[in-house]
C-alpha positions, -999 to 999 in steps of 0.1 A, spaced: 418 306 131 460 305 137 468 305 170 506 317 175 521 307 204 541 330 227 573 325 212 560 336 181 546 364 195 577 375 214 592 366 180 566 392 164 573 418 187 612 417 187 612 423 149 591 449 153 609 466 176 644 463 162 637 500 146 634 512 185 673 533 186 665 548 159 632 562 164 650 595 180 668 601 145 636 606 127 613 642 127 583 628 132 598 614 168 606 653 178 566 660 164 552 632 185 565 642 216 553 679 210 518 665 203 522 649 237 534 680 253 505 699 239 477 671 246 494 671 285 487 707 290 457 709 279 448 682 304 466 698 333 448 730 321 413 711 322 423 695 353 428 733 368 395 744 358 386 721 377 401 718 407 393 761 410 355 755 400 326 731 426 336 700 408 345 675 426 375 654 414 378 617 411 405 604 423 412 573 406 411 598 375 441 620 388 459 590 398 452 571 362 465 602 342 494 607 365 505 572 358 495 576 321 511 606 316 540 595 334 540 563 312 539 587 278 569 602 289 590 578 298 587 557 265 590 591 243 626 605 260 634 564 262 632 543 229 666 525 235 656 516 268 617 500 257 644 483 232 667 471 258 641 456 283 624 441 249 652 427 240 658 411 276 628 394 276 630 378 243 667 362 253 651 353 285 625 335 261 650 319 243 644 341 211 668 358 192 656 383 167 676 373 136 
C-alpha cells in the first residue's frame, strides 16, 4: 500500500482541477446543469406531494437537500471560483501546480 502524503494529494487535486475555467466552454457543462435542474424539480415536486398529503416531513431531510441543492448550484454557475479557492489552498500549501 502507497501512502501519499497531503501534499501530494493537494498536488493530485490541483492538476486535476486546472481544466476548472474551462468547464463552462464545453456542451456537456450546459447538459449537466439541465440534468440538475430537472433532478431539482422533481424533488421539489416530490417534496410537495408531500407536504399537501398526512406525511409527515423530516426535517433534517429538508434541511440536507436545501444545503445539497444549494451546494449543486453554486459549483455548476461557479467553476472559476471552485478553481480560484483550489488554487488558494494549494499556494497556502506551498504547492504550485506546474
Amino acid at each position: 500500500m502507497v501512502l501519499i502524503t497531503s501534499d501530494e494529494r493537494l498536488k493530485k487535486i490541483g492538476e486535476k482541477a486546472q481544466g476548472l475555467s474551462l468547464l463552462r466552454e464545453i456542451p456537456e457543462w450546459a447538459r449537466l446543469k439541465e440534468i440538475a435542474e430537472e433532478k431539482k424539480r422533481e424533488q421539489l415536486a416530490a417534496l410537495s406531494r408531500k407536504i399537501m398529503s398526512t406525511q409527515p416531513l423530516d426535517q433534517r431531510e429538508v434541511d440536507f437537500n436545501r444545503g445539497f441543492w444549494t451546494g449543486i448550484s453554486w459549483i455548476l454557475d461557479n467553476p472559476e471560483a471552485s478553481n480560484t479557492q483550489l488554487k488558494k489552498a494549494l499556494a497556502k500549501a506551498g504547492i504550485t501546480g506546474e
